[in-house]
Each structure stands twice: as structure tokens, then as C-alpha cells.
KOLGUDO-661585 format. One record per residue (C-alpha): residue number from 1; residue in three letters; x, y, z. Coordinates in Angstrom, 1 decimal, decimal comma, always signed. Layout:
NUM|ALA|X|Y|Z
...
//
This chain:
1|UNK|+7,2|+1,5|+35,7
2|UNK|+4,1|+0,2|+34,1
3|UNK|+0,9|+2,6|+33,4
4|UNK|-2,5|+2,1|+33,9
5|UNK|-3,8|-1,0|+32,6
6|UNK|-7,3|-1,7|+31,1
7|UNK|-8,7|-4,9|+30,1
8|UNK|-10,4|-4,6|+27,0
9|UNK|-11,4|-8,6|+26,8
10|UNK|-14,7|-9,8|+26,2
11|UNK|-15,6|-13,0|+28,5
12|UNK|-17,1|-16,1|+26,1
13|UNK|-19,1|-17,4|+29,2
14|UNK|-20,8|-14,7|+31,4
15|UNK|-23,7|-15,9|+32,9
16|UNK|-26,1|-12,9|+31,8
17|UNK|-25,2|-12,8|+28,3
18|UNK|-28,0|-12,2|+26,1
19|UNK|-28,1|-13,4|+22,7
20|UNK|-25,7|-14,2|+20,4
21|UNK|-23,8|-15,0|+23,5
22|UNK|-25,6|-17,0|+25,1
23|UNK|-24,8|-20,7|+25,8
24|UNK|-21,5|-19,2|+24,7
25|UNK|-19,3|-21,7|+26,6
26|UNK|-19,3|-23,5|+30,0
27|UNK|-16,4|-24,7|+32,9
28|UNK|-17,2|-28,1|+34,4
29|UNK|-15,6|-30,1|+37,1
30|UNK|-15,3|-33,8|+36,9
31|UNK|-15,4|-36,1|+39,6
32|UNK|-11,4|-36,3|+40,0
33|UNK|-11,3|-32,4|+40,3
34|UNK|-10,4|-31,5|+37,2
35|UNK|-12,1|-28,5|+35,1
36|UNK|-13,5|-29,2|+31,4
37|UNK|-14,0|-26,1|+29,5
38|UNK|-17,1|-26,4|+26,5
39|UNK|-16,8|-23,0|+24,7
40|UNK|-17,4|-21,5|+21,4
41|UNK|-14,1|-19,7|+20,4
42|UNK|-15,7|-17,3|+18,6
43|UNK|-18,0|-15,7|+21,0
44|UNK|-15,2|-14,2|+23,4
45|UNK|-12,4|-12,1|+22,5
46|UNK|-10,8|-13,9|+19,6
47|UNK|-7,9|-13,6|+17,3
48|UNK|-8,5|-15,3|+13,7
49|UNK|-6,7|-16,7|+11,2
50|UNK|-6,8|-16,9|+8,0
51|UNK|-7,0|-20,4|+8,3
52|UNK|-10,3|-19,7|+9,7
53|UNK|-11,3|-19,4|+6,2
54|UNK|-9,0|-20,7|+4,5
55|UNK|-7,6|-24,6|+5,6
56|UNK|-4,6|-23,8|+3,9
57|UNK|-3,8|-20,4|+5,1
58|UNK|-1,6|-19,8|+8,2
59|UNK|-3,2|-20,9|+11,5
60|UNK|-3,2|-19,0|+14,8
61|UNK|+0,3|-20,6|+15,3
62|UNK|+1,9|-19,5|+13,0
63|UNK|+0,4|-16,0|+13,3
64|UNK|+3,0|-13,0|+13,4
65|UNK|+2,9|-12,2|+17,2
66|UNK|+4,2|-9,0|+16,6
67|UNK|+0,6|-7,9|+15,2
68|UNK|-0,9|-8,1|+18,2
69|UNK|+2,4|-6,4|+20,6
70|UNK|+3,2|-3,0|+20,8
71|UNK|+1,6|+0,9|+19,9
72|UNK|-2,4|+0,9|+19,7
73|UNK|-4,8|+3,1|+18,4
74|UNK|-8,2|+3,3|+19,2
75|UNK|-10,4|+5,2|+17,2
76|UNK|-14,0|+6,1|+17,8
77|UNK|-16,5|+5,9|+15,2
78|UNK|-19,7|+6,9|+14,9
79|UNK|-20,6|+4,1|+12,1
80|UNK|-24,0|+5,9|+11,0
81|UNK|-26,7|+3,7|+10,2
82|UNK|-24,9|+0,9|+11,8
83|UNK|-22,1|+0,9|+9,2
84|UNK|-18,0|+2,0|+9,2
85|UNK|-17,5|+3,7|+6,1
86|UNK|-14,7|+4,5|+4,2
87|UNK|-15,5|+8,3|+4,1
88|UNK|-15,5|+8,2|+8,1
89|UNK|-12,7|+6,3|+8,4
90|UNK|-10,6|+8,4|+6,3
91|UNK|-10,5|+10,9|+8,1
92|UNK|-8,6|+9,2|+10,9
93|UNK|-5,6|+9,0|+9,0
94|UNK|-4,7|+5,9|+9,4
95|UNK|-0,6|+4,9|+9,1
96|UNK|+0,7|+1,9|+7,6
97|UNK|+2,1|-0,5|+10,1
98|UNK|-0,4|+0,4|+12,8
99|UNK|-3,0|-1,5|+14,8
100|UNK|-6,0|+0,0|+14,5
101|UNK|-8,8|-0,8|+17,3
102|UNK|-12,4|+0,4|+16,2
103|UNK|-14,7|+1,3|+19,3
104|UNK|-18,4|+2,0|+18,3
105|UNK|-21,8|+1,9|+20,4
106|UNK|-21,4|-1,8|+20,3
107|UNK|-19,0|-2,2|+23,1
108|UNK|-21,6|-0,6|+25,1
109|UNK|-24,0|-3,6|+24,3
110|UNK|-21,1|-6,0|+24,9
111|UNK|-20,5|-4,4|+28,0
112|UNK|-23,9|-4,4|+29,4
113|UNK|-24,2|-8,0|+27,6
114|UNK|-27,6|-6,7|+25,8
115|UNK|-29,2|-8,3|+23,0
116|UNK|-29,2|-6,4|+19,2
117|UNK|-29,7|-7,9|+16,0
118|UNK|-28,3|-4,1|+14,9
119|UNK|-24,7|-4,2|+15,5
120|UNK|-22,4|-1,6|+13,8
121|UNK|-20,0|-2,9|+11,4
122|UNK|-17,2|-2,2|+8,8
123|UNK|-18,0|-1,8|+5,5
124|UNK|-16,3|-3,3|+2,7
125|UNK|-15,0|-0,4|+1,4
126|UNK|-13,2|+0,8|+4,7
127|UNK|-11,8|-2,4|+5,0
128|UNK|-10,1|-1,9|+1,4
129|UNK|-9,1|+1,4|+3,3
130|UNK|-7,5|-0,5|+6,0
131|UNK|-5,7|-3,4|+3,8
132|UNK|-4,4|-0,9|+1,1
133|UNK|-2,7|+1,0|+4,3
134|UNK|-1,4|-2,4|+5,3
135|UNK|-1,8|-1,8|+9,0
136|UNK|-0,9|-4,3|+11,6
137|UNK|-4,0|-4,9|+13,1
138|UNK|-7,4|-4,5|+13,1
139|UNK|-9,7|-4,6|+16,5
140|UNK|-13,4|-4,9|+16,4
141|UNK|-15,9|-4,5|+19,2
142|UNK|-18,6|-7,2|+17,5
143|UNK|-17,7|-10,5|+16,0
144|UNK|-18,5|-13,5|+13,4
145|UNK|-21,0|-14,4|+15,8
146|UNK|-23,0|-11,1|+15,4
147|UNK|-22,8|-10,8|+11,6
148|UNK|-24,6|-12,9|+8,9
149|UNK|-22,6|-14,9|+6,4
150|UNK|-22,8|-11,9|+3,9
151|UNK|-20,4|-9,8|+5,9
152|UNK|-17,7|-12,8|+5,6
153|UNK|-15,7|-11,3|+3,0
154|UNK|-14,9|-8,3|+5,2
155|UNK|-13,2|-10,7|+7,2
156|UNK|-11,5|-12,4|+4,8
157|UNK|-10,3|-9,2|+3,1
158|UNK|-8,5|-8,7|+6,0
159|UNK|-6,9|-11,8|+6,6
160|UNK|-5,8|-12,6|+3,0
161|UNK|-3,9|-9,4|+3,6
162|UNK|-2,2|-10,9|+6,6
163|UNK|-3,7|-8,3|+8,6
164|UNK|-4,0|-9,4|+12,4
165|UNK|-8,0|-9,6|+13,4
166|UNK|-9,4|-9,5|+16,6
167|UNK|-12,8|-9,9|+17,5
168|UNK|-15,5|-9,1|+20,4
169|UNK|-13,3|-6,7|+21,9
170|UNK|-15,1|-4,2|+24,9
171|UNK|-13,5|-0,9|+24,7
172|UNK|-16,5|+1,0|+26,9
173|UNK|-13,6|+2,2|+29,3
174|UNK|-11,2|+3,4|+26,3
175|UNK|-10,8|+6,8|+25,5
176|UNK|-9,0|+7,3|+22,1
177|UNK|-5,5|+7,9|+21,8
178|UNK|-3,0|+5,6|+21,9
179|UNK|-1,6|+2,7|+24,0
180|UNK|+0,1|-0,2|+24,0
181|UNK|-1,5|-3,6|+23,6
182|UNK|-0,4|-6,9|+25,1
183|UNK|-2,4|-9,6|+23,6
184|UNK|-1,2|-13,1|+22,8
185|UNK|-3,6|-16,5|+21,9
186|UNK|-3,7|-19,8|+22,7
187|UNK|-0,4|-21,9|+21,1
188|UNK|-3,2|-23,3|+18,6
189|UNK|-3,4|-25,1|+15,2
190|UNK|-6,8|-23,8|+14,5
191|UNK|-8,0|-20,4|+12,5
192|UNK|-9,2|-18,8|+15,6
193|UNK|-8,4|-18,6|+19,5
194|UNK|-9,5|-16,8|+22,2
195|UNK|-7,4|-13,9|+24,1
196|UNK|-6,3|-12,1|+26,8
197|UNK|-6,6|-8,3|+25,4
198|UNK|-4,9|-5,5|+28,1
199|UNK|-3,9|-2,0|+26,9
200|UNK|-1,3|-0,1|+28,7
201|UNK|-1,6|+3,9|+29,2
//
């Protein structure tokens, strides 16, 4: 018998998002009835690639679904002065082999769809923290569309480690502790694809 089940995806085209979602993505129906979605991958929940980065790098097809299937943790963090650190972060002992989801004060803001420019993010050095413990998978509650193109080789540590990544995720209703997470992409040749994210108590 299944447990609970809480959707921790972030949708790309609510109406009253606030900036950096905003214009995010948009369904339309054509004439014959059929339904054209126009959407910017990265502002939902998304899984990425290293070929998001890299165009030779493995694409979201070729990803290792197994990174994104199975045991979940998610921390919390309090991420003072809007950064992750490695100090804070090791002191969750992290595991190798596990998927690690991250929930700060910005899934409240995702949640509520409000508008910062202040978003808390993982440093550098607790991402080295994360790739030497060669975990599974990493889960943010913010995105490449929240950060400025200094904070791209965070991501890309990650993914050159063929660390799973996704992005945007809203864990307001998660308590931490463990779960297990169902989450599978789009069958895509691209670096990144949105998701469906549900953890299971």
C-alpha cells in the first residue's frame, strides 16, 4: 500500500508568478483543437544535463534514471546570508549514493510565487562537498533562472560529476526525513527537461 504522497513540483506557467517566472510558458489551442505548449524549460521543475552545458555531454536521455528513483532525503538549511555552505552542510552527514533534496526559505517564495532578486544558494564549496560524497542526486528549491551566470559553475560541478540535478523544486509542505522520490523527464535529446517530482512517505 502506497503512503502519503506530496507533490513537490514547481509549475512553469502559473498565472500569478512574479518575476523570474513570469512569461514563464503558455498552453494554446489552435483552431483544430489541438493544444500548443510555448514554455521555458527552465523555469518549472527541471532535471539537467550535462549537456545543458556541455553539447557533448550526456543529454537528458541518456540520463541514469535511477538518480532520480528511489530513497530521498531532504534536508533543511538555513543558508545564512543567502548562501549553503560547506560548514552547514557538513553537518548533515551526507552518504554516498544518496539524493540529497535541499529545502531553504526559497520554496516559500516559490510557493507563494513572490518576487526576490535574494535567493539562497549553494556555495561552491558545498557543492565540492556534495560531488566528493558522489551522491545520487541533488534537489534545489531555486533554479538557473534565479541565479546570474557567475553561479554556473556550481551547476556544472555537479553535472561533470554525473550527479543527477534538479531544479525549482517547492518543498514548503516537506518536513525532513526521508522519502521516496518518483521523478522521471521528458524522453528528450536536450540538456534539460521539465518533471513531474512526487515524494512518497
Amino acid at each position: 500500500m502506497a503512503g502519503k504522497l506530496l507533490d513537490i513540483t514547481t509549475e512553469p506557467m502559473r498565472k500569478d508568478w512574479q518575476w523570474p517566472f513570469t512569461n514563464a510558458g503558455k498552453i494554446e489551442q489552435t483552431n483544430t483543437g489541438l493544444h500548443v505548449i510555448s514554455a521555458m524549460m527552465e523555469a518549472g521543475s527541471c532535471m539537467i544535463a550535462p549537456a545543458w552545458l556541455d553539447p557533448y555531454g550526456p543529454d537528458i536521455e541518456t540520463a541514469r534514471v535511477q538518480s532520480y528513483l528511489g530513497p530521498a532525503r531532504v534536508i533543511s538549511v538555513a543558508g545564512r546570508n543567502g548562501t549553503i555552505s560547506y560548514e552547514e552542510l557538513s553537518q548533515k552527514q551526507i552518504l554516498p549514493g544518496e539524493r540529497i533534496l535541499l529545502k531553504t526559505r526559497n520554496s516559500d517564495m516559490i510557493s507563494k510565487g513572490k518576487q526576490t532578486q535574494h535567493w539562497t544558494v549553494l556555495s561552491e564549496e558545498a557543492a565540492q562537498l556534495l560531488a566528493d560524497h558522489q551522491v545520487a542526486c541533488v534537489g534545489l528549491d531555486y533554479g538557473v533562472t534565479c541565479v546570474d551566470q557567475t553561479h554556473l559553475p556550481i551547476f556544472q560541478l555537479l553535472l561533470h560529476k554525473s550527479i543527477g540535478l534538479i531544479t525549482n523544486l517547492n518543498l514548503t509542505e516537506a518536513l525532513p526525513g526521508v522519502y521516496t522520490m518518483h521523478a522521471l523527464p521528458w524522453v528528450y535529446h536536450g540538456g534539460v527537461s521539465p518533471c513531474r517530482v512526487v515524494l512518497e512517505e
